[in-house]
Backbone as JSON, one array per atom type, in Angstrom:
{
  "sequence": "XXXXXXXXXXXXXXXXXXXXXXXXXXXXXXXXXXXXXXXXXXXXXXXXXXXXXXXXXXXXXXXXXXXXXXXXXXXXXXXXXXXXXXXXXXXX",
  "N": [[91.74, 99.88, 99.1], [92.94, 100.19, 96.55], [90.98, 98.71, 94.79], [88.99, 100.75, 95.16], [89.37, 102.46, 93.22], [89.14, 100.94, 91.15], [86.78, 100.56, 90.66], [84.15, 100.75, 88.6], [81.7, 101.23, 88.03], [81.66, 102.74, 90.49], [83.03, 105.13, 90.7], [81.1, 106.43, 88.54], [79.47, 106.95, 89.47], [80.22, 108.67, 91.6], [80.49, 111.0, 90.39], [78.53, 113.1, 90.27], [79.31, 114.34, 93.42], [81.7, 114.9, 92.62], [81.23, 117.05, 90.77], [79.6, 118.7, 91.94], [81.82, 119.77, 94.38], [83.56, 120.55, 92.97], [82.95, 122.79, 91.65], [81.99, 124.33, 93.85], [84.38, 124.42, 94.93], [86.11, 125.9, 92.92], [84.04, 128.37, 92.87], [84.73, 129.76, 95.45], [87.28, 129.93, 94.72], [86.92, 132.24, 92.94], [85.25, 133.92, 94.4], [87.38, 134.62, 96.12], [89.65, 135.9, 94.53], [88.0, 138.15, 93.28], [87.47, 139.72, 95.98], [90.17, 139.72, 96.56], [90.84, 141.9, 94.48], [89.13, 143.98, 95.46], [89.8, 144.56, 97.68], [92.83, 145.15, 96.81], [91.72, 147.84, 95.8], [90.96, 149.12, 97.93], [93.45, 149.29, 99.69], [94.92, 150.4, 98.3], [93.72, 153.1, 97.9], [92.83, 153.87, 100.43], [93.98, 152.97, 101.96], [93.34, 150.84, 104.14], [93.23, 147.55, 105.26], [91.89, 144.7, 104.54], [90.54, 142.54, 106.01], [92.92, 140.17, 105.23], [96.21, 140.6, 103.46], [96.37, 141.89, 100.45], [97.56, 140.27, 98.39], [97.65, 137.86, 99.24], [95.01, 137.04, 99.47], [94.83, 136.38, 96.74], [97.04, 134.22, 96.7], [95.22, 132.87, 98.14], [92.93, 132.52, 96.21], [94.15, 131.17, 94.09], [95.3, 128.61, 95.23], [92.6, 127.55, 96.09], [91.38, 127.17, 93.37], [93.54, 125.41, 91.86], [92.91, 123.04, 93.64], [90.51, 123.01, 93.12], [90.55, 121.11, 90.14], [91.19, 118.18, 90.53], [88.83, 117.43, 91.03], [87.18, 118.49, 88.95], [88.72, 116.74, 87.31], [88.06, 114.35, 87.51], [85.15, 114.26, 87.51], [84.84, 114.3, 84.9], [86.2, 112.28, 83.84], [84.09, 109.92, 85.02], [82.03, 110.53, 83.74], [83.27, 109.66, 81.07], [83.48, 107.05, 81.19], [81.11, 106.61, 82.24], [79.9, 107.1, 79.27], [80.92, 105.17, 77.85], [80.29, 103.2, 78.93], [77.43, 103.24, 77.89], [77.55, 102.87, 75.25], [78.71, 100.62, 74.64], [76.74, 99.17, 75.57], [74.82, 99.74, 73.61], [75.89, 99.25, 71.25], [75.12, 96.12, 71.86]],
  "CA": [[91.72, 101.21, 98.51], [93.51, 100.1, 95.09], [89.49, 98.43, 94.59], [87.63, 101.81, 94.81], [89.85, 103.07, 91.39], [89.33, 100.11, 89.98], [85.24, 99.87, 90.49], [83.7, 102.04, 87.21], [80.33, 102.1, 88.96], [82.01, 103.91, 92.09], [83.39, 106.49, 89.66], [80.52, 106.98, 87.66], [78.32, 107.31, 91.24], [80.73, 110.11, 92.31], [81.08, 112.04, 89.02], [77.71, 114.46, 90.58], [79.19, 114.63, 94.07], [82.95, 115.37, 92.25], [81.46, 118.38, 89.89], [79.64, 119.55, 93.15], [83.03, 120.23, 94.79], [84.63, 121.38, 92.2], [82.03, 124.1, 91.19], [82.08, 124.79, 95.34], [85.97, 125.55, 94.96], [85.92, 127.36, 91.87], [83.5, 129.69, 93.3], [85.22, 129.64, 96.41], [88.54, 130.79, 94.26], [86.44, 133.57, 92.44], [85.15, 134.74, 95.25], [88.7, 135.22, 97.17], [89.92, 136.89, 93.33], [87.02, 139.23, 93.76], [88.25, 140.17, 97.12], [91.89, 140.71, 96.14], [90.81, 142.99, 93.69], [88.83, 145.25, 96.63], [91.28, 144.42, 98.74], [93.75, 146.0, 96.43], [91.73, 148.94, 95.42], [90.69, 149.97, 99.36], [94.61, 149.35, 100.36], [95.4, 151.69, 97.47], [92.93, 154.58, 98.22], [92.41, 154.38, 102.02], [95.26, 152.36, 103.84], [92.66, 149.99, 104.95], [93.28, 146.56, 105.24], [90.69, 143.88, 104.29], [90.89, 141.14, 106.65], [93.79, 139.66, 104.79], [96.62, 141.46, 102.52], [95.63, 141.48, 98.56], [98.37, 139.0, 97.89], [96.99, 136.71, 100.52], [93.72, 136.73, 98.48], [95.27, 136.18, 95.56], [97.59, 133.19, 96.95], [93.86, 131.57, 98.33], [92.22, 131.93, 95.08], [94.86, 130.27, 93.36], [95.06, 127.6, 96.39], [91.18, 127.13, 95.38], [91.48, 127.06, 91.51], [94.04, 124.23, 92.04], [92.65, 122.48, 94.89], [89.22, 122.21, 92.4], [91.16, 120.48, 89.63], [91.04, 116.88, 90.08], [87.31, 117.2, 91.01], [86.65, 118.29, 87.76], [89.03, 115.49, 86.4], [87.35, 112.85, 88.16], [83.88, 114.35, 86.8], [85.35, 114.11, 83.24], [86.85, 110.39, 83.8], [82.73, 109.66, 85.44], [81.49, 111.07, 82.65], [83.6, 109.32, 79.63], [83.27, 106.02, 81.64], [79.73, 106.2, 81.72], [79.63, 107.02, 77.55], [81.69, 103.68, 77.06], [79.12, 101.98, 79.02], [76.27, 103.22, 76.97], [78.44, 102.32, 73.67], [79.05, 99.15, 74.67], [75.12, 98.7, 75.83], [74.05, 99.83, 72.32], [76.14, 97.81, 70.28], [74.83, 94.66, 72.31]],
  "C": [[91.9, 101.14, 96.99], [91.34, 99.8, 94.37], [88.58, 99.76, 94.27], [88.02, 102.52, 93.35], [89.66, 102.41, 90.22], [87.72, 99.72, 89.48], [85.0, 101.06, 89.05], [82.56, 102.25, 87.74], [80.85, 102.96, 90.03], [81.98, 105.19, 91.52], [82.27, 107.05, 89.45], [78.99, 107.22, 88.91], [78.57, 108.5, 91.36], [80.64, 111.14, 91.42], [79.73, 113.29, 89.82], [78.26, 114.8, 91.85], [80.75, 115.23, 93.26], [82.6, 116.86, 91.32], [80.6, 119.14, 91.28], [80.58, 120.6, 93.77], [83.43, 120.88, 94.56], [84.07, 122.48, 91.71], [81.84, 125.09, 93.01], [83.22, 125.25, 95.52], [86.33, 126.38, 93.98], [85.17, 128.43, 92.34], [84.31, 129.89, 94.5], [86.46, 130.67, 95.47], [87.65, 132.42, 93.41], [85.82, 134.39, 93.1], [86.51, 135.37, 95.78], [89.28, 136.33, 95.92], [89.17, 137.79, 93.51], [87.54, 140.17, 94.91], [89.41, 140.28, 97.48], [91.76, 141.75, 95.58], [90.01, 144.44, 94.84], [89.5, 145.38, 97.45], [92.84, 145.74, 98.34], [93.35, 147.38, 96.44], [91.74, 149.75, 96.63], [92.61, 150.18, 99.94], [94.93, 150.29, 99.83], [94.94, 153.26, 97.97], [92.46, 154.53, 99.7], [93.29, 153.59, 102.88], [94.81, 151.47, 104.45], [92.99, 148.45, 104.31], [92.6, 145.23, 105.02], [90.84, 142.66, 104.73], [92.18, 140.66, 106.5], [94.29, 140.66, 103.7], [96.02, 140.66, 100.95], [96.16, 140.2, 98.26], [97.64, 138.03, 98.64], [95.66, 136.29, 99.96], [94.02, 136.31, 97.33], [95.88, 134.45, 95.59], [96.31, 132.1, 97.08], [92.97, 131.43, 97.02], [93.07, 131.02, 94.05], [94.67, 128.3, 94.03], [93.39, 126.73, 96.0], [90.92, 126.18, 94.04], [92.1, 125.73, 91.22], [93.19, 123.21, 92.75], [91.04, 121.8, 93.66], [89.53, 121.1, 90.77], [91.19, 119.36, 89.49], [89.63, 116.38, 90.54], [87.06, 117.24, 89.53], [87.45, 117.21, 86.34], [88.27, 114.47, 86.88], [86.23, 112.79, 87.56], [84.31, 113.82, 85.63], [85.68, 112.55, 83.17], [85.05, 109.9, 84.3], [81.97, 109.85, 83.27], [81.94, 110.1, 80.88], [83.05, 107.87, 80.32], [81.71, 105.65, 81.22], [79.03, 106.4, 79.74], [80.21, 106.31, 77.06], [81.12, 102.75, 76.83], [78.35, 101.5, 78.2], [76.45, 102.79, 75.86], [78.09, 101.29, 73.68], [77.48, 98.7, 74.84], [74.25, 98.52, 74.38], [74.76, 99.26, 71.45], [75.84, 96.39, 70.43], [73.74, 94.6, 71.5]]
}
């Protein structure tokens, strides 16, 4: 396992399936935010309940927001890795 942190090609493989993810849980959290906010306004003006309470939408978009976080570090570490490479390629 220690091996797959330590390969820089592995990394710089994953960096498109890691901003995938992380653009899949960010929307994921801005969707559930979205749906706290109707959540709130229908609980307010009609008593109705929206699947889940507001807070509860609120708690999963956060849950999300986090959760996408070290995808988009991992992209970022892919990403510098592979502009070290190229450095190092063009000063050869």
């Amino acid at each position: 396992m220690a091996k797959v942190f330590m390969d820089r090609k592995w990394i710089i493989a994953k960096g498109g399936v890691l901003m995938f993810v992380g653009r899949f849980l960010w929307w994921g959290g801005v969707i559930c935010f979205v749906l706290g906010i109707i959540s709130t306004i229908i609980n307010l003006a009609l008593n109705i309940t929206l699947a889940l309470e507001p807070i509860s939408w609120f708690l999963l978009a956060i849950a999300f927001f986090v959760a996408s976080i070290p995808n988009f570090i991992g992209w970022a570490l892919a990403v510098h890795l592979d502009a070290i490479e190229a450095k190092s390629k063009k000063e050869e």
